[in-house]
Structure formats: C-alpha cells, structure tokens
N, C-alpha and C positions, 0 to 999 in steps of 0.2 A: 826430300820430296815433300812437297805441299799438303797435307792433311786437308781433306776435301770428304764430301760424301763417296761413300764405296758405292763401287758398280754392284748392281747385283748381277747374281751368277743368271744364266738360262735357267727355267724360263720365266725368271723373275721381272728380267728387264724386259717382259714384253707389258708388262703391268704398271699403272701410273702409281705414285708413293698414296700414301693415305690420305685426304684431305687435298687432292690433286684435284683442279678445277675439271680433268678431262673425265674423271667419272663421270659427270653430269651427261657428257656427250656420250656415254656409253650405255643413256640407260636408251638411249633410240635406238632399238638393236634391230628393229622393224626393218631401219635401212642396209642394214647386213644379210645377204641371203648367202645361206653357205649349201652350193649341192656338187653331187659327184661332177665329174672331169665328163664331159662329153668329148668325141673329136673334133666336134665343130671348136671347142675350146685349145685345143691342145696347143696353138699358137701363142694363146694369155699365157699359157701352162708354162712352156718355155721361154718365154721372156720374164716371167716370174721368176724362172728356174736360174735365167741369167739372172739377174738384179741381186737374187742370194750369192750366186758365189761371185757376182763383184762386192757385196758387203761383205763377204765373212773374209777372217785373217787367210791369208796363205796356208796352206797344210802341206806339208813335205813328205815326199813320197807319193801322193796321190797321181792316181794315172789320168790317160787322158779319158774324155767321156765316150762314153759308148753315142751311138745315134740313134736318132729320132726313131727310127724303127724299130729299135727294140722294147723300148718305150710304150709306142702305141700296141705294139704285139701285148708285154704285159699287161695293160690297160684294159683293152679290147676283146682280142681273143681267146677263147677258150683253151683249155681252164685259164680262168684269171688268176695273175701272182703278183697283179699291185694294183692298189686303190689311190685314187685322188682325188682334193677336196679343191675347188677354187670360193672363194668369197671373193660378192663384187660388193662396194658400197654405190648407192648411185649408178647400178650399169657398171661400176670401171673395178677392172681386177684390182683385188687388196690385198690376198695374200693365199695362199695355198699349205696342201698339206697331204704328204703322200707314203702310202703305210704298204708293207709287204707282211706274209704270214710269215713266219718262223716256229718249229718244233723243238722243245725242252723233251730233252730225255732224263731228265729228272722230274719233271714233271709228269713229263709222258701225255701232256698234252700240244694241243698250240696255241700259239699266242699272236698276237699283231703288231709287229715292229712299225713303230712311227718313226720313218726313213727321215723325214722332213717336214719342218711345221715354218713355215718364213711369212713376216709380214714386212714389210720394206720398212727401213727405218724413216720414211715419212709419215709414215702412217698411227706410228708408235707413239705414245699407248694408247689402246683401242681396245673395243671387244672380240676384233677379229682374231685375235692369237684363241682367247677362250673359246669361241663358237667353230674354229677349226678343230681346235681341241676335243670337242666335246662332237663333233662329227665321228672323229676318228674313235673315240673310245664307243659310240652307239655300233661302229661296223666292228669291233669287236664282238663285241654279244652279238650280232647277227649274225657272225662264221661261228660261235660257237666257243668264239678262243679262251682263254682261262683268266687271259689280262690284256694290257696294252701296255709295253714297255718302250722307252725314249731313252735314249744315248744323246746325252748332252754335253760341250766340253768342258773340261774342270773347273777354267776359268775364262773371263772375259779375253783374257790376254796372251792364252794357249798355255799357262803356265803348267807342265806337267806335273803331278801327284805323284810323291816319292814312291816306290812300295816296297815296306820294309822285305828285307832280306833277297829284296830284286836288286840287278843294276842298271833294269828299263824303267821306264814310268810309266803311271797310267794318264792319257791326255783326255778322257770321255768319263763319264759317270750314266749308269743306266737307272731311272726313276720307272717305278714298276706300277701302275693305277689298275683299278677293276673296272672293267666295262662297263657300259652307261646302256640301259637295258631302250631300245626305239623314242619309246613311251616315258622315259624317264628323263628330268631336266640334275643337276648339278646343283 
C-alpha cells in the first residue's frame, strides 16, 4: 500500500491542514448564519439528511429510517426531544447539526447527544462544521446539561477497535466537551 498522507479521523477531517489556503476563506464567517431548524426548513433538513447518508460508508445492521413525522413531532412538539441546526452560506443549505438529551446515571445528570454534525463533502473544509459545532454545545448550557457528548466512528474506513478481552469491537468513540455558555465564543 502507497504511503501517503493519513486520513484524519472525525471530526478532524472536517478541518483544512495548517497553512491551508482555505483558512483565509474561513475567516468570512459573516457569510455563515447558523440558526435552529424551523418547519419551514425541514425540507433543507432532509435533503441534508439524505446527502449524509449517501456520503457516509454503509453500516451493517442499521434499520430502515423512521419518517418524517416523527421527526418533526421531536423537533416541534412539546416536550421537545431533539434540536436542530441548519447553516446556510449565501442562502444555500451547508450543513446541519442535530442533538437529542440523554441522562447519565452516573452522573445523575443530563447531557446532550450530538446525534449528527454533516457538512457535504463539497463544502469541506470550512467553518461550517465549527459554528454547528459550537451552536450545539451553547443548547447544552441552555438545557442545563452537564456536557455535550459525540459518538464518532473509529476510523475513516469503519475499521473496528479491538477490545481487549471482547470478541466484539468497538466501531464509534464518544468525545465528551463542556458546554459553551449563549454569550460565550470558543
């Protein structure tokens, strides 16, 4: 096999390398507005929704998707049990980002599962992965939650992670940040 630059792992590869001309184009963040998921959106939302899982590898065993309706029920209706972020650049959808709560009993708090952060891979690298990013960790501190936790897969190429004295692997890695207080930038 060809010795080449390594992939980086999620959510590295949504970032340009150092000395990458596309910084420049990331310091106009002006043109990135990143706000919650309205209904009037939920159309972007799901065509976003498709374009991720036509990029991402196959995953075995996954079922089929639930529909639209349950969706906007979580979204919309009271109580709410899922948040969503669209960024557009220029008007046009860029990338989205969609968080449900989850409870630690070890903690014995809750916390906010970032379900989903997608920017299309044309879009890549940008500062859209960052500023969805950093949407979702602000609705953390504003439920209150203890963190913002993401389940990422091990590697670019689904390679599973041994675990010792298992004879399953682990395919996901969960990266665990502190909430980002309204008023607070990164």
């Amino acid at each position: 096999m060809p010795a080449g630059p390594a992939a980086l792992p999620l959510p590295g590869s949504y970032l340009p390398a150092p000395g990458d001309p596309a910084w420049a184009n990331m310091l106009g963040r002006d043109q990135v507005e990143v706000r919650r998921v309205t209904r009037a959106q939920a159309a972007a939302l799901m065509h976003l929704c498709d374009q991720h899982k036509a990029e991402r590898p196959p995953t075995p065993g996954t079922r089929a998707a639930g529909g639209v309706l349950e969706l906007m029920e979580a979204l919309f209706e009271a109580p709410l049990r899922a948040w969503a972020w669209i960024a557009e650049r220029r008007g046009e959808p860029a990338g989205y980002a969609f968080a449900t709560v989850g409870f630690s009993m070890v903690e014995r708090a809750y916390y906010l599962n970032l379900e989903a952060l997608f920017v299309p891979a044309s879009a890549r690298p940008s500062d859209v992965a960052s500023r969805l990013f950093d949407a979702a960790r602000r609705m953390a501190s504003d439920l209150g939650c203890v963190d913002l936790r993401w389940q990422v897969p091990v590697g670019q190429g689904g390679a599973p992670m041994a675990m010792p004295g298992h004879t399953g692997a682990a395919t996901m890695i969960q990266y665990v940040f502190p909430p980002l207080r309204s008023d607070q930038d990164d």
